[in-house]
C-alpha positions as CSV (number, residue, x, y, z in Angstrom):
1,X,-93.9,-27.0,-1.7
2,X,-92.2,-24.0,-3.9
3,X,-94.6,-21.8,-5.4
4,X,-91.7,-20.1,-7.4
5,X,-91.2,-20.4,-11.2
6,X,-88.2,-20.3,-13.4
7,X,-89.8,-20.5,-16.1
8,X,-91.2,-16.5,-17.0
9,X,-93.3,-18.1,-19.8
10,X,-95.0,-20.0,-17.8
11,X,-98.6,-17.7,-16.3
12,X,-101.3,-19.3,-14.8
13,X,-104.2,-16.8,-14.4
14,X,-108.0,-17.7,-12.9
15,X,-110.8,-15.6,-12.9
16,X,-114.1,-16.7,-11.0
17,X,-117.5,-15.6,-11.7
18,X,-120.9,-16.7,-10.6
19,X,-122.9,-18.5,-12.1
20,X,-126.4,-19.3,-11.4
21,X,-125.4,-18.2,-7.9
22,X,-122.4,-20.4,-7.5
23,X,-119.0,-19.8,-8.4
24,X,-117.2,-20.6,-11.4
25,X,-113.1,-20.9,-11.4
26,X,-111.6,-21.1,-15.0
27,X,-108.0,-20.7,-15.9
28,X,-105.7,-20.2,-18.7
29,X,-103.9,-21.8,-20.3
30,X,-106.6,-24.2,-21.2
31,X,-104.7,-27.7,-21.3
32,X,-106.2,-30.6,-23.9
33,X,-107.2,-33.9,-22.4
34,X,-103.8,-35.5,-22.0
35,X,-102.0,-32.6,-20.4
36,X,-104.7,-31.6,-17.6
37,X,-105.0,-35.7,-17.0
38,X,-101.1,-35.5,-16.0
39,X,-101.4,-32.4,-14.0
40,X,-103.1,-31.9,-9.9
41,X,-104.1,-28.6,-9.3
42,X,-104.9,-27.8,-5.4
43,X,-106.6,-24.5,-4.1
44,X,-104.5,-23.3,-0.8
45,X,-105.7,-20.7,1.0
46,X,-105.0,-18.4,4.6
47,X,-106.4,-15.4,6.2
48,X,-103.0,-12.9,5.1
49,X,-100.5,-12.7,2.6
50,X,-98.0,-11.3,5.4
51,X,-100.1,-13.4,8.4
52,X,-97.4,-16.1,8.7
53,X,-100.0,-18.6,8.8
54,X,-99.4,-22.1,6.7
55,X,-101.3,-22.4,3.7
56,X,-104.0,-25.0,3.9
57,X,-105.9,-26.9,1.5
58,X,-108.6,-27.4,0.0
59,X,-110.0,-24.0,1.2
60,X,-112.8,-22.2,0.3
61,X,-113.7,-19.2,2.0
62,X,-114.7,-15.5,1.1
63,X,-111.7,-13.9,3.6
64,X,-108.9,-15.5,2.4
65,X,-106.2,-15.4,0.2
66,X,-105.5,-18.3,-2.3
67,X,-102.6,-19.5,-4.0
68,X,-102.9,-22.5,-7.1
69,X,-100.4,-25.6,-6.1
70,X,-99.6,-27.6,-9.5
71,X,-98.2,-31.3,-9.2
72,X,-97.2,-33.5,-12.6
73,X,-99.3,-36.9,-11.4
């Protein structure tokens, strides 16, 4: 999977905050309806960005780094 982009208008950024005591991912840019129905967005994660180590998904884990995978359905 290539997690490079040739596109240099095209940012994804997520923030996560807690609410209620569980954690809350949003991300821009906000898509409408028909474009986020068309789109699969997987959370990978591993223990270093320089560990060598596959990515794996779905992860969720306090100690790890993540990485957003984005696949047209």
């Amino acid at each position: 999977m290539s997690r490079e982009s040739t596109d240099t208008n095209s940012v994804f950024t997520a923030t996560i905050t807690m609410v209620d005591g569980a954690p809350v991912v949003e991300w821009s840019p906000k898509l409408n309806v028909a474009e986020e129905s068309r789109r699969r967005y997987t959370i990978y994660g591993r223990a270093g960005l320089e560990s060598g180590e596959e990515w794996h998904a779905p992860t969720n884990a306090l100690d790890r780094f993540f990485t957003v995978g984005v696949e047209m359905k």
